[in-house]
KEDREN-907821 format. One line per field, with one value per atom (N, C-alpha, C, O): residue number from 1; atom name; y, z, x. Coordinates in steps of 0.1 Angstrom, whole numbers, plus 5000, padded with zeros to 4 digits. Last residue first. Layout:
<recs>
seq = NUM;...
atom = CA;...
yy = Y;...
zz = Z;...
xx = X;...
</recs>
This chain:
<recs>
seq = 136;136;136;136;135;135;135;135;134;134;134;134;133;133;133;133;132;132;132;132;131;131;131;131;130;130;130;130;129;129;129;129;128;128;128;128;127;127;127;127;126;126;126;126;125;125;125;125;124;124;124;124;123;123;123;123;122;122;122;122;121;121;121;121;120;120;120;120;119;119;119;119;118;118;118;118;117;117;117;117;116;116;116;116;115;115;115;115;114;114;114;114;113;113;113;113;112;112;112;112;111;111;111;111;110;110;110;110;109;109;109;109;108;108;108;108;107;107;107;107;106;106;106;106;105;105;105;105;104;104;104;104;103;103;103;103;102;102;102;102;101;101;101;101;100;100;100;100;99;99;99;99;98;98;98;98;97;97;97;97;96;96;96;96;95;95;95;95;94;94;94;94;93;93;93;93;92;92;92;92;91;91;91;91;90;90;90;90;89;89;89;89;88;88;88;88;87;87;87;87;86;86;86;86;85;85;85;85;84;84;84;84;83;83;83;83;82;82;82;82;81;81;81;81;80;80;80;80;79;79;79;79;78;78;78;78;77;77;77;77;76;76;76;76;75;75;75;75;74;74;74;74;73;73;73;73;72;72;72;72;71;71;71;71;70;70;70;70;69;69;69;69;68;68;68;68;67;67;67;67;66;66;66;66;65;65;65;65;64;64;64;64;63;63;63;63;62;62;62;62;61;61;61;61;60;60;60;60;59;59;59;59;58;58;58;58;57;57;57;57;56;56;56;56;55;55;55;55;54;54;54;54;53;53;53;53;52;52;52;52;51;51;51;51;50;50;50;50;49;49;49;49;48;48;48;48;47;47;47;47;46;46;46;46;45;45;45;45;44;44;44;44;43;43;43;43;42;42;42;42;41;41;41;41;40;40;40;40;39;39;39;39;38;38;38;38;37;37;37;37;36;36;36;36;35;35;35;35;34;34;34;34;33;33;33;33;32;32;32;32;31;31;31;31;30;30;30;30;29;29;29;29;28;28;28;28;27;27;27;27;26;26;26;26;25;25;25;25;24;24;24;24;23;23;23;23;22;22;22;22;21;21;21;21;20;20;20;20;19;19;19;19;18;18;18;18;17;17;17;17;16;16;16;16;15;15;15;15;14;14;14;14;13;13;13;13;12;12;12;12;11;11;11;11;10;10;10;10;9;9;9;9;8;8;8;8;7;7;7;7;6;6;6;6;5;5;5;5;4;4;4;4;3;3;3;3;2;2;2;2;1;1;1;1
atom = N;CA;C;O;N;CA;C;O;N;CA;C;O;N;CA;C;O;N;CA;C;O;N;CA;C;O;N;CA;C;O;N;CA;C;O;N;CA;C;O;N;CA;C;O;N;CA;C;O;N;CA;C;O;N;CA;C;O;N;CA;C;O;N;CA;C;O;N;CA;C;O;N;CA;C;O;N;CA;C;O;N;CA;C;O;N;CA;C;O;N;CA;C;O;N;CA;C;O;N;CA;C;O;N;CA;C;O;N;CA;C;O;N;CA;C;O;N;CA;C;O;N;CA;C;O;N;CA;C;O;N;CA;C;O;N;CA;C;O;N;CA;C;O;N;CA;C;O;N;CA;C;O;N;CA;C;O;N;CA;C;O;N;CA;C;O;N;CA;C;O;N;CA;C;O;N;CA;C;O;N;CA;C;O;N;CA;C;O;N;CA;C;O;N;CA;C;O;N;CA;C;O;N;CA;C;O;N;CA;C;O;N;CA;C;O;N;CA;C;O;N;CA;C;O;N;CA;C;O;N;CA;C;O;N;CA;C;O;N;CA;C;O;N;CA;C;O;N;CA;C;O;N;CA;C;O;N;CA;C;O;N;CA;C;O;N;CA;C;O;N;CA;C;O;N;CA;C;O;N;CA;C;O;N;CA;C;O;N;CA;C;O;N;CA;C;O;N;CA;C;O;N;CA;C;O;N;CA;C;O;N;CA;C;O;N;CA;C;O;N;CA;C;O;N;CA;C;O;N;CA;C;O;N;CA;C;O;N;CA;C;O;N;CA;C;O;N;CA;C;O;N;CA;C;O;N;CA;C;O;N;CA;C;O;N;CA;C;O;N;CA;C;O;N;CA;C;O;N;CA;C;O;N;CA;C;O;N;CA;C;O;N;CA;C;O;N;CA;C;O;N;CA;C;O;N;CA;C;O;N;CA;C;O;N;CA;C;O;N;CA;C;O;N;CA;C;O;N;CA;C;O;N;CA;C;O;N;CA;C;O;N;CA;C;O;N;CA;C;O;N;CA;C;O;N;CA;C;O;N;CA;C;O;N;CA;C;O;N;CA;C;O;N;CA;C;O;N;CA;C;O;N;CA;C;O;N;CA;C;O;N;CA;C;O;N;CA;C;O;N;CA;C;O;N;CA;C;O;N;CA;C;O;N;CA;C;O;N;CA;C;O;N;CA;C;O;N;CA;C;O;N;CA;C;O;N;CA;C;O;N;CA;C;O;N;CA;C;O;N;CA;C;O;N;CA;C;O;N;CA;C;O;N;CA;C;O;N;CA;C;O;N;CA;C;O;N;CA;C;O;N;CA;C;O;N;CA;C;O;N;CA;C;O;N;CA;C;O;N;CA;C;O;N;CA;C;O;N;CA;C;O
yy = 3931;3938;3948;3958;3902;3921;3924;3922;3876;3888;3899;3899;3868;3870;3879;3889;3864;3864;3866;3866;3867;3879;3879;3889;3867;3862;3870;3878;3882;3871;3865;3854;3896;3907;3894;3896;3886;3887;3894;3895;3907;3901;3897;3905;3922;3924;3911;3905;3919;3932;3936;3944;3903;3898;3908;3905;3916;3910;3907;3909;3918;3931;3921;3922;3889;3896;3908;3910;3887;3878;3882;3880;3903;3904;3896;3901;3887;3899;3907;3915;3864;3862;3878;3880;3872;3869;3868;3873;3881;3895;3887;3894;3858;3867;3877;3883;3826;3840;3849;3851;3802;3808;3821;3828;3775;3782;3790;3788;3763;3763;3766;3762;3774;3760;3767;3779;3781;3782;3773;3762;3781;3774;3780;3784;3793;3796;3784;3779;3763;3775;3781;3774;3755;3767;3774;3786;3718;3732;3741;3741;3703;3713;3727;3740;3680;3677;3690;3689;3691;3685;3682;3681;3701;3711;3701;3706;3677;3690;3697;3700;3668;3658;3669;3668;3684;3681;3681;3687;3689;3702;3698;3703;3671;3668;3678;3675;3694;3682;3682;3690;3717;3712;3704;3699;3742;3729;3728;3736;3759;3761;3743;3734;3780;3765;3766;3769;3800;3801;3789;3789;3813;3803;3804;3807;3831;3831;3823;3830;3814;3823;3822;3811;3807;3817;3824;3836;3787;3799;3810;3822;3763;3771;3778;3779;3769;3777;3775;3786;3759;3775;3776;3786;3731;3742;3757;3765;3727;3723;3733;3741;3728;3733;3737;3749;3708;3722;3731;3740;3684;3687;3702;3707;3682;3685;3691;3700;3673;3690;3692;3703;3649;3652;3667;3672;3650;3644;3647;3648;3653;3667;3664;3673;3642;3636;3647;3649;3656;3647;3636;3628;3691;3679;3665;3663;3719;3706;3698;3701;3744;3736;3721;3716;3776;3760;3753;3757;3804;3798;3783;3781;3820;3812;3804;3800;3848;3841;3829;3830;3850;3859;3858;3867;3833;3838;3844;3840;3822;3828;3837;3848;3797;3812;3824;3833;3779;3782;3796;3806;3772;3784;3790;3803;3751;3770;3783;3794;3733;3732;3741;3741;3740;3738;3734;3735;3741;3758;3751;3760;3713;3721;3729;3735;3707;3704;3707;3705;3737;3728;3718;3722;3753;3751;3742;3737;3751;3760;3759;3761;3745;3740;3746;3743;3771;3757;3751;3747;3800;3791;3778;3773;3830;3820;3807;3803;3869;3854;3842;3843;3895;3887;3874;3868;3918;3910;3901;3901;3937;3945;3932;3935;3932;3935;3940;3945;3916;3935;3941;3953;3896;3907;3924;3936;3881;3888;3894;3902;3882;3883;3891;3903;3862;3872;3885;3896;3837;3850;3862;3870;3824;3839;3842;3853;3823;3832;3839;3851;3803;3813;3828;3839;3784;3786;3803;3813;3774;3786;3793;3805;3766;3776;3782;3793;3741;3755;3769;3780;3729;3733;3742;3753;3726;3717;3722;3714;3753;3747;3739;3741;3770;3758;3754;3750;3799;3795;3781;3776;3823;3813;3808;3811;3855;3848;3837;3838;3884;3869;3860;3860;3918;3912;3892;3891;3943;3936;3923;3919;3954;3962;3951;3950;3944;3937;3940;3931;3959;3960;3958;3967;3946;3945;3953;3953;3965;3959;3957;3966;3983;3972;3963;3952;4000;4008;3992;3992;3984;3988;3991;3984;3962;3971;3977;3973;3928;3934;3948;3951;3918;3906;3913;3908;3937;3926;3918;3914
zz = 8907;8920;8918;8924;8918;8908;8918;8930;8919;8926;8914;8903;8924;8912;8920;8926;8942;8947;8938;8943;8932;8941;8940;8938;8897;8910;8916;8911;8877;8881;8890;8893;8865;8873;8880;8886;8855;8869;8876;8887;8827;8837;8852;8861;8810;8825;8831;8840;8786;8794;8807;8814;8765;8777;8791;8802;8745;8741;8755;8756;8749;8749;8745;8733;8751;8762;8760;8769;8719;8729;8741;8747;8711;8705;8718;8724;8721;8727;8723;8730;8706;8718;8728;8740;8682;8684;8698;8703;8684;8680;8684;8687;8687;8700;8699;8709;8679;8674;8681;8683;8692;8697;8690;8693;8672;8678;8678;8671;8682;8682;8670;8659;8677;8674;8680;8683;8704;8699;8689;8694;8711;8710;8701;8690;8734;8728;8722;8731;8732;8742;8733;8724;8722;8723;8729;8731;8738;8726;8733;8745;8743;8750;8742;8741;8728;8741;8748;8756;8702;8701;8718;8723;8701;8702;8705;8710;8706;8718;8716;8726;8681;8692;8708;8718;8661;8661;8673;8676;8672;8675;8673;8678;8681;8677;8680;8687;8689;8685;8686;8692;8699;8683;8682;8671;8715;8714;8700;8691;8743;8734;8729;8737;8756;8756;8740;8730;8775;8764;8759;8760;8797;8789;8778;8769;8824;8807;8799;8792;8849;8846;8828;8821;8857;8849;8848;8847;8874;8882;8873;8877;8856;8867;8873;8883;8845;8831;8845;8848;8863;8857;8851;8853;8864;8874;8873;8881;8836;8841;8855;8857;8834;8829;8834;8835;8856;8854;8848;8854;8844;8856;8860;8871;8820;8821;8835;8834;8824;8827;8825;8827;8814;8831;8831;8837;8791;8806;8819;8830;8776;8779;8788;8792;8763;8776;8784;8796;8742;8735;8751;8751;8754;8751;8746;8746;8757;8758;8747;8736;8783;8767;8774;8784;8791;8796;8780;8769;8801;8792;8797;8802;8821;8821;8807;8803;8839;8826;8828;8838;8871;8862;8844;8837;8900;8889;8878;8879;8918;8924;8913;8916;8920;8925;8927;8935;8902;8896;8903;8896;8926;8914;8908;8907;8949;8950;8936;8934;8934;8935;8939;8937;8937;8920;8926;8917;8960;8953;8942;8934;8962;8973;8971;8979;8948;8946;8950;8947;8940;8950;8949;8948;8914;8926;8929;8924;8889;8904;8919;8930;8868;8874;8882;8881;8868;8876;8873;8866;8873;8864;8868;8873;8863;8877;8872;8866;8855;8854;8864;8874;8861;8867;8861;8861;8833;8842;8851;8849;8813;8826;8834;8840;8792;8790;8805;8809;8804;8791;8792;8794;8820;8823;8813;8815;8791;8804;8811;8813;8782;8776;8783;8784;8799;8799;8791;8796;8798;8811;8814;8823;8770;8779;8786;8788;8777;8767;8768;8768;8796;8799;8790;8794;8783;8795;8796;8798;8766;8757;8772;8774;8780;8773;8765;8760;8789;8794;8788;8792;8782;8779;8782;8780;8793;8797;8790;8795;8809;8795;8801;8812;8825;8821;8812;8803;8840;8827;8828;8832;8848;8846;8838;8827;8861;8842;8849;8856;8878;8874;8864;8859;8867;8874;8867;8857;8860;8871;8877;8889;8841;8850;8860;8868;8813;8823;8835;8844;8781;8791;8808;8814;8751;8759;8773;8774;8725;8740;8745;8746;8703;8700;8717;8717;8710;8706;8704;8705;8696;8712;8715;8724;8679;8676;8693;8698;8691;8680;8680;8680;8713;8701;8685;8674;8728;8727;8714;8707
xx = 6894;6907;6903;6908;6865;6880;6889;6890;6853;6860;6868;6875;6821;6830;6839;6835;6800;6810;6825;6836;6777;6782;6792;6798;6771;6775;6781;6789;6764;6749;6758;6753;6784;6770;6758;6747;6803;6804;6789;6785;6806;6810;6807;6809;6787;6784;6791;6784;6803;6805;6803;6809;6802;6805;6806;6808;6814;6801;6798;6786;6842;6835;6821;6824;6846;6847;6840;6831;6845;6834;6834;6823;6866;6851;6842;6832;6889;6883;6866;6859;6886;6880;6883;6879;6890;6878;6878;6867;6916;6911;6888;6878;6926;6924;6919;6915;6918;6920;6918;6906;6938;6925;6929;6939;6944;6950;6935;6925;6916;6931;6934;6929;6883;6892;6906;6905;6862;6869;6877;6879;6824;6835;6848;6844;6796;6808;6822;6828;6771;6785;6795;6801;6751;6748;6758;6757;6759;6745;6749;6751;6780;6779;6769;6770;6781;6782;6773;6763;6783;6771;6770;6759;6811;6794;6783;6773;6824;6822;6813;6805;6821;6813;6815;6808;6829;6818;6809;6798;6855;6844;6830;6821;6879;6867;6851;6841;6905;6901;6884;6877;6914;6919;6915;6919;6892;6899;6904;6900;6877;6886;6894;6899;6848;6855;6860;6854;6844;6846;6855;6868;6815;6828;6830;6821;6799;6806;6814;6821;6783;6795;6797;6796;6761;6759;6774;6777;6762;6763;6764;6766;6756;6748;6751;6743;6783;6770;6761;6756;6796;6799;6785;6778;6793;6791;6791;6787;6796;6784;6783;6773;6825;6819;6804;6801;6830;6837;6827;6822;6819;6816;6823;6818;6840;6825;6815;6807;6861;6860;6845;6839;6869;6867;6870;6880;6861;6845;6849;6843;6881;6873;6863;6855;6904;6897;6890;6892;6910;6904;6895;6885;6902;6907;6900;6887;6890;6884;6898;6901;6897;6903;6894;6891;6883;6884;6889;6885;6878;6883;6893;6904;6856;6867;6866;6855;6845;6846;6855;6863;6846;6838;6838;6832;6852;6854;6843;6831;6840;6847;6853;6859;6826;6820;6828;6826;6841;6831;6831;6833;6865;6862;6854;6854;6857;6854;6853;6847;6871;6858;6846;6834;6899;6890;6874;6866;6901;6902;6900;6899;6909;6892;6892;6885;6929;6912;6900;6888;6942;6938;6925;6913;6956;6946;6950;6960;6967;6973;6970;6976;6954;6963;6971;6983;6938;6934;6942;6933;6945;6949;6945;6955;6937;6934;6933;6923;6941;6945;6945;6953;6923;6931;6930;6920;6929;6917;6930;6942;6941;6933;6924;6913;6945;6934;6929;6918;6969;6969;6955;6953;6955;6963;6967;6968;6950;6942;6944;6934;6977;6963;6959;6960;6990;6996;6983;6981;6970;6974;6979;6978;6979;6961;6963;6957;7003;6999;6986;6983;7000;7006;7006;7009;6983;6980;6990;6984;7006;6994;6989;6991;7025;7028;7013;7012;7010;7013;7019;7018;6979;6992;6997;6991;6951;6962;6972;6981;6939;6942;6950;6956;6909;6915;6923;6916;6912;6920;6919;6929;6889;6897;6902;6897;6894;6890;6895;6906;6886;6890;6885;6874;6886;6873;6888;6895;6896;6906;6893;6891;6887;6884;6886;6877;6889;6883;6884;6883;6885;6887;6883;6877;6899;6885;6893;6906;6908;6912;6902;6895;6910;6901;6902;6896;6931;6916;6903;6891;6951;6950;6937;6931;6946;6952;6943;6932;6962;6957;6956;6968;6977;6976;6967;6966;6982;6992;6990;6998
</recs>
């Protein structure tokens, strides 16, 4: 979809979440994730009691840090203790986001897809540090 086919990560149907507050990008990595073969899981979809099951339930997620990014911290924070993969994405203040979050993958906006399939194939054992990560 977004680069040369032979370069496709391929996510053998394992769940990606999606945090983004915009929806047309929200719908652009879903469509993404899907070419690439993964299930798309969009938290603005959920429920607040299916946003508090995700962390165990998914196998990478790509979270946007906004300029009101504290209230995804607690998101984040549950994922890296279940050792899920992130890949936190923003246009705003990368300083004070890396300095929030040492050592996580960070994207700027717009998200270079040819990098964030580099970071999935880097990412390979999906899912391997929770049971409950689902695939299709």
């Amino acid at each position: 979809m977004h680069g040369p086919a032979d370069e496709l990560p391929n996510l053998g149907g394992r769940t990606v979440l999606i945090a983004e507050s915009n929806p047309l990008i929200a719908l652009d990595l879903a469509e993404t994730i899907r070419v690439w073969g993964g299930q798309p899981l969009h938290l603005g979809d959920l429920t607040a009691a299916e946003q508090s099951e995700a962390p165990g339930q998914v196998c990478a997620a790509l979270v946007d840090m906004t300029q009101s990014h504290l209230q995804l911290a607690q998101l984040v924070d549950d994922l890296r203790r279940r050792k899920v993969p992130i890949v936190l994405t923003t246009a705003w203040q990368l300083d004070d986001i890396g300095d929030q979050f040492p050592g996580m993958t960070i994207f700027e906006k717009p998200v270079n897809y040819a990098a964030l399939a580099d970071w999935f194939a880097e990412v390979a054992q999906l899912g391997s540090s929770s049971q409950r990560c689902r695939q299709g």
